[in-house]
C-alpha positions in Angstrom: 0.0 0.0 0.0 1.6 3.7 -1.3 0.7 5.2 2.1 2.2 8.5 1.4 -0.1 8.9 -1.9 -2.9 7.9 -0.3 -2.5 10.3 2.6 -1.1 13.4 -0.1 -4.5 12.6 -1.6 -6.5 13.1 1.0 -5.1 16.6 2.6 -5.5 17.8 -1.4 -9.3 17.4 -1.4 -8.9 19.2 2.4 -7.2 22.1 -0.4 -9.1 21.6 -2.7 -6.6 20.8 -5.2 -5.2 18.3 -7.9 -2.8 15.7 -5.8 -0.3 16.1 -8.3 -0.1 19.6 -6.7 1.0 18.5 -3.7 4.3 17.5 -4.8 5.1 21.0 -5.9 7.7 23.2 -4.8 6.4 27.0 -4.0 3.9 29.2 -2.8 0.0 28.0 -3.9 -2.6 29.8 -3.6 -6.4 28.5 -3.9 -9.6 29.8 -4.1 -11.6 26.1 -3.3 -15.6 25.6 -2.4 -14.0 23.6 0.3 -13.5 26.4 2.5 -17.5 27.0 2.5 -18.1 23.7 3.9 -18.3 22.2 8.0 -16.9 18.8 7.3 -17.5 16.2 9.2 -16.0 15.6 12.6 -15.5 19.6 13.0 -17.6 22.5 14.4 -16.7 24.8 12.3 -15.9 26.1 8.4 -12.4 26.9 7.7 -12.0 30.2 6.2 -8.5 29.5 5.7 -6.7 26.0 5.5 -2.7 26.6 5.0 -0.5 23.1 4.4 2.9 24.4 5.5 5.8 21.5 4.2 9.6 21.9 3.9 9.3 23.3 0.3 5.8 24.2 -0.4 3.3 26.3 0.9 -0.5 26.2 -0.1 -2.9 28.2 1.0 -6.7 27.5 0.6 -9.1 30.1 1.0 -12.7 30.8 0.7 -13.8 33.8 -1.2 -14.8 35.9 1.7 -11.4 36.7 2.3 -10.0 37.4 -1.0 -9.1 41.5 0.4 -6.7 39.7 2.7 -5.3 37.3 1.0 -4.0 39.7 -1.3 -2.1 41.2 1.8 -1.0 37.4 2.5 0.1 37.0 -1.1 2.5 40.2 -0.8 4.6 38.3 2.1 4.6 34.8 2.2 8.0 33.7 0.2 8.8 29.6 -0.7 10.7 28.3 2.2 9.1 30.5 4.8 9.1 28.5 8.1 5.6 27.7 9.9 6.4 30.2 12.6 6.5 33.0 10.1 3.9 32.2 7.9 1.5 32.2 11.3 3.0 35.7 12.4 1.8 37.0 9.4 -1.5 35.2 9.3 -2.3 36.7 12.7 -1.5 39.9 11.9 -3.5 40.4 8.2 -6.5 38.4 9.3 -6.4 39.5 13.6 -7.6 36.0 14.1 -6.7 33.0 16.4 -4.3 31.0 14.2 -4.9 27.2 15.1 -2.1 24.7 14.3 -1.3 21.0 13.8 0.7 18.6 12.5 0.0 16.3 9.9 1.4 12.8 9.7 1.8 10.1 7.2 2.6 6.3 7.7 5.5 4.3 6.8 6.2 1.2 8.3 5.5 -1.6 7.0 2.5 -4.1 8.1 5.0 -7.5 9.6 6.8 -4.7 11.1 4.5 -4.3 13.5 4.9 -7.5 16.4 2.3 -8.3 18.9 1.3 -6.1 21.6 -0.4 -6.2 24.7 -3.2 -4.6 23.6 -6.9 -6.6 23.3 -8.8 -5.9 20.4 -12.1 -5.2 22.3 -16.0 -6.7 21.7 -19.6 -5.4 22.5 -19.7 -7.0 25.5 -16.9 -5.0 26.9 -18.9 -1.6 26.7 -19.5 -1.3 30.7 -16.0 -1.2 30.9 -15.4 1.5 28.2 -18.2 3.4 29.6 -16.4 3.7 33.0 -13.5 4.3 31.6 -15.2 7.3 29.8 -17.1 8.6 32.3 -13.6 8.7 34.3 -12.5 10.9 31.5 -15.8 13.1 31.0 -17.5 12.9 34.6 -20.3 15.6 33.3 -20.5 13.9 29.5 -24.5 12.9 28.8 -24.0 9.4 26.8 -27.3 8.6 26.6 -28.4 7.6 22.8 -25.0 7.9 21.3 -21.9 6.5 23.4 -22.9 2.6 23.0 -23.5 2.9 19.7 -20.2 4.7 18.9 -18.2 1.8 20.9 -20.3 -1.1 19.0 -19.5 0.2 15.8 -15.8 1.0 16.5 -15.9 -2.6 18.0 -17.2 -3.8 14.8 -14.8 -2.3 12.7 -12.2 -3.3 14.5 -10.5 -0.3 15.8 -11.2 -0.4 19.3 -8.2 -1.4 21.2 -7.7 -1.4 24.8 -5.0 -2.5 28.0 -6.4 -4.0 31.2 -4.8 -3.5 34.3 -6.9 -5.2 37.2 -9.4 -6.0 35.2 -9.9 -1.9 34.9 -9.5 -0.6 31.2 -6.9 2.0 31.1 -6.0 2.6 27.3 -7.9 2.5 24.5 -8.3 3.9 20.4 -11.0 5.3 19.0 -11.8 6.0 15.3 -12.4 10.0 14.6 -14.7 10.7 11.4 -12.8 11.5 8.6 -14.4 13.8 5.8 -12.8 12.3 2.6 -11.7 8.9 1.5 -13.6 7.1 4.0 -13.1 4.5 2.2 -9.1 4.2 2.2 -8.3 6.3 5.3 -8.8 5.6 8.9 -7.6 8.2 11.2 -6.6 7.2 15.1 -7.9 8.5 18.5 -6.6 7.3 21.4 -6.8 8.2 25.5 -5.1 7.0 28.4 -6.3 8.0 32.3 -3.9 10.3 33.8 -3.2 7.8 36.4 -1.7 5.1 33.7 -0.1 7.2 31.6 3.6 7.0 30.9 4.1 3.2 31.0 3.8 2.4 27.7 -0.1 1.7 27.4 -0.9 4.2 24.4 2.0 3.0 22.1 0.6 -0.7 22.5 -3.2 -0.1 21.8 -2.1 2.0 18.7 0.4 -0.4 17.5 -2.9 -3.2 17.2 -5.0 -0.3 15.9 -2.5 0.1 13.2 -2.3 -3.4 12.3 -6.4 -3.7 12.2 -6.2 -0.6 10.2 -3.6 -1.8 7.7 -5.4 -5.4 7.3 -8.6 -4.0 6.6 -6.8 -2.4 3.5 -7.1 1.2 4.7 -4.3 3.7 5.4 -3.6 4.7 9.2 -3.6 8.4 9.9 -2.6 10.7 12.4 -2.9 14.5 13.6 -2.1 16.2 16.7 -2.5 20.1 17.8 1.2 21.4 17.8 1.6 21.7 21.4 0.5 17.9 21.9 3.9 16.8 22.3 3.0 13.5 23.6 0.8 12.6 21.0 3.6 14.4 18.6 5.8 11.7 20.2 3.6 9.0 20.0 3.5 9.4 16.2 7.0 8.9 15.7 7.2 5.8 18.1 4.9 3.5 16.3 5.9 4.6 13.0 4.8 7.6 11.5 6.9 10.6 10.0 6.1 14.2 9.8 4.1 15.8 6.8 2.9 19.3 7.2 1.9 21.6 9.7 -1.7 23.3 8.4 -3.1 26.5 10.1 -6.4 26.8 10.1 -8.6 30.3 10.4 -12.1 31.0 11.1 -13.6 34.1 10.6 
């Protein structure tokens, strides 16, 4: 499986660009339709969707904020580090600039050994739902959470560590907007209490695997101050892409 095409593919419909684009050196700029639309799994349109990689810079916009764009256009240079490109970002649009880093895959599948980690069933949702109401004491699940656990269960991507019986680790399986079909990104959470000893690293090595076998491509993001889940990325295999900042107006 090309893993890095698959994932170049799917943060060019996020553009809303041609993929060959995406192996471009430069500054690109695009007015896309995308940027008018709440995808799925956020609460909010992106007015503004920059991909920020070692020699290319594209930046998506909507038409809304074609007057500053053309400010944006007049200062962002090829080769222009992230930092830079989100000074001046803040400054022409006098928004909150949101960042992350984008990941892409690259191990391969018998690369991955056995873990630990228990590929979990529907009969373990009592479990799980302790285990989130640890983490969201105040969360309403009524109507939703068992659901959402007996259809990650049935896809396969619910992985979890024991410890006394308690579960302590497990994935989840974030929507993703595009490419459902060949792209599965990773979610994962750990209580405080159990963190540190290895427990996320296993249950996303067996998420991976699931992932892999089911003939889709893994994916990960993380906020760019998560520097454990920035960490996390690079244990179990996966290699920096992009940063992308993100406005709303």
């Amino acid at each position: 499986m090309d893993f890095a095409k698959i994932t170049n593919e799917y943060y060019s419909k996020w553009l809303g660009i041609t993929p060959e684009l995406m192996y471009k050196n430069g500054v690109i700029f695009i007015e896309s339709p995308e940027r008018d639309k709440q995808q799925l799994g956020y609460s909010c349109v992106f007015d503004v969707y920059t991909y920020v990689a070692s020699n290319l810079i594209i930046i998506s916009y909507s038409k809304r904020v074609s007057v500053q764009i053309e400010e944006v256009r007049k200062k962002i240079v090829a080769g222009m580090a992230t930092k830079e490109v989100t000074s001046i970002m803040k400054n022409i649009f006098n928004k909150e600039v949101k960042s992350s880093i984008k990941f892409c895959y690259e191990n391969s599948l018998n690369k991955i050994h056995s873990t630990m980690a228990v590929k979990l069933i529907e009969s373990d949702y009592p479990k799980y739902l302790q285990f989130f109401m640890t983490e969201n004491p105040n969360a309403n699940v009524d109507g939703w959470l068992e659901e959402y656990f007996n259809d990650i269960c049935k896809s396969g991507l619910a992985f979890g560590i024991f410890e006394d019986g308690k579960l302590v680790s497990v994935t989840d399986a974030p929507a993703v907007p595009y490419t459902e079909d060949k792209i599965q990104e990773i979610g994962i959470n750990t209580l405080s209490e159990y963190r540190r000893k290895g427990y996320a690293k296993l249950v996303t090595l067996g998420c991976i695997k699931s992932i892999i076998e089911n003939g889709k491509c893994p994916l990960w993001s993380c906020n760019t101050n998560n520097i454990s889940s920035e960490k996390l990325a690079y244990s179990v295999g996966f290699r920096k892409l992009a940063d992308v900042l993100t406005i709303s107006i």
